[in-house]
Structures are given as C-alpha cells and as structure tokens.
C-alpha positions in Angstrom: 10.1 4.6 20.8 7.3 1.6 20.9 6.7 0.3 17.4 4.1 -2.5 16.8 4.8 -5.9 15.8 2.8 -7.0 13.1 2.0 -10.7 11.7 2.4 -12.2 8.2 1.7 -15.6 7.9 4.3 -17.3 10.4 6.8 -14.3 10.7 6.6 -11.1 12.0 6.8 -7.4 10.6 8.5 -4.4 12.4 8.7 -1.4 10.4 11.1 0.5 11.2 11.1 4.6 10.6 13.0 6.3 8.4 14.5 8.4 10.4 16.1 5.4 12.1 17.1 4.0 9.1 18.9 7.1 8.4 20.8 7.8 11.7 22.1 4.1 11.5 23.4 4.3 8.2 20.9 2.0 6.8 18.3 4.0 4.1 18.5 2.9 0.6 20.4 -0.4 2.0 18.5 -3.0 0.6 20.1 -6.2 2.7 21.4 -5.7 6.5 22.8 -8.1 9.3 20.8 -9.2 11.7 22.0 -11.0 15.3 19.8 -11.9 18.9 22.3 -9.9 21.4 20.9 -10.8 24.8 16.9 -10.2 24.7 17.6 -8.0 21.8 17.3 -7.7 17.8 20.3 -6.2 16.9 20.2 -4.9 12.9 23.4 -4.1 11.2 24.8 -2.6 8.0 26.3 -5.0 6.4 30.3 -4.9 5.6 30.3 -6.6 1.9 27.1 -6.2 -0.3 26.1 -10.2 -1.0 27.6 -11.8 -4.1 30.0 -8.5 -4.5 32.4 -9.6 -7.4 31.0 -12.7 -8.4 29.9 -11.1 -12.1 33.6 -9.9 -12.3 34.9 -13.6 -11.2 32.7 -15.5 -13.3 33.5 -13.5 -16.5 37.2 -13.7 -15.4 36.7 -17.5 -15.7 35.2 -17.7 -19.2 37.6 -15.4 -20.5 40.5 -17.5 -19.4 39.2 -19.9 -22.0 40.3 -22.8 -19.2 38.1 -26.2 -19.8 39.4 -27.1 -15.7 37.1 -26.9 -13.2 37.8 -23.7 -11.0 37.2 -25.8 -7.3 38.8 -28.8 -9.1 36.6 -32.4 -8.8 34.1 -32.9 -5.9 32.0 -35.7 -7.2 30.8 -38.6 -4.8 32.8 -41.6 -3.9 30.2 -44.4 -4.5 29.3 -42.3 -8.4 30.4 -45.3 -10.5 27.9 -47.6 -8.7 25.0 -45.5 -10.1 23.0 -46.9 -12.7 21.3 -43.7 -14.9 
C-alpha cells in the first residue's frame, strides 16, 4: 500500500488507515513506539502506557505522612556559594 507523506511545518504527516491500525493492535491506542529499523519506520504498541502508576505512587507518598524526600538529597555541590 503507497500512502502520501504530507508536510506540517518542519515534520512530516503519514496517516495511517484504520484498518492497519486495527490488524496491529494499535486503534484507540493513543501513544505507540516508534524505531528506524534499517531504511524503515518501524511503529509499535507500546508495553507500559506512559506514567502508568505514578497517580497511585504519588498518593502512596502523601499518605505516608513522611516529611523525607522520596529520592533523598540531590542538590548541587557549589549551592552554598549562591547568593539569592
């Protein structure tokens, strides 16, 4: 099947039909991988929906009712020598 590519400012536009959406398992998927596999465009479902759990997590946190910092302290070395 040809399909046209079409332009949108500096990126590009394939549309892809339906019907090939379906028989890959992608309609009503509304984020999928994409990858270059030799000359081609390569689009994927993806495994794990993006940000899957983090709701759960962060409410998890706040209900702990923990003041510590969940990654612990990441400032910068040279932070006392800043003037505010």
């Amino acid at each position: 099947m040809l399909i046209s590519i079409r332009s949108i400012g500096h990126s590009k536009l394939v549309v892809i039909p339906q019907k090939i959406l379906a028989q890959a398992g992608l309609d009503g998927e509304t984020i999928a991988v994409v990858t270059v596999e030799g000359c081609g465009i390569v689009l994927r479902k993806s495994e794990k929906p993006v940000r899957e759990g983090w709701a759960a997590a962060a409410q998890a946190v706040a209900a702990s009712g923990e003041a510590t910092l969940v990654m612990g302290a990441f400032g910068n070395l040279d932070d006392e020598a800043l003037q505010w």
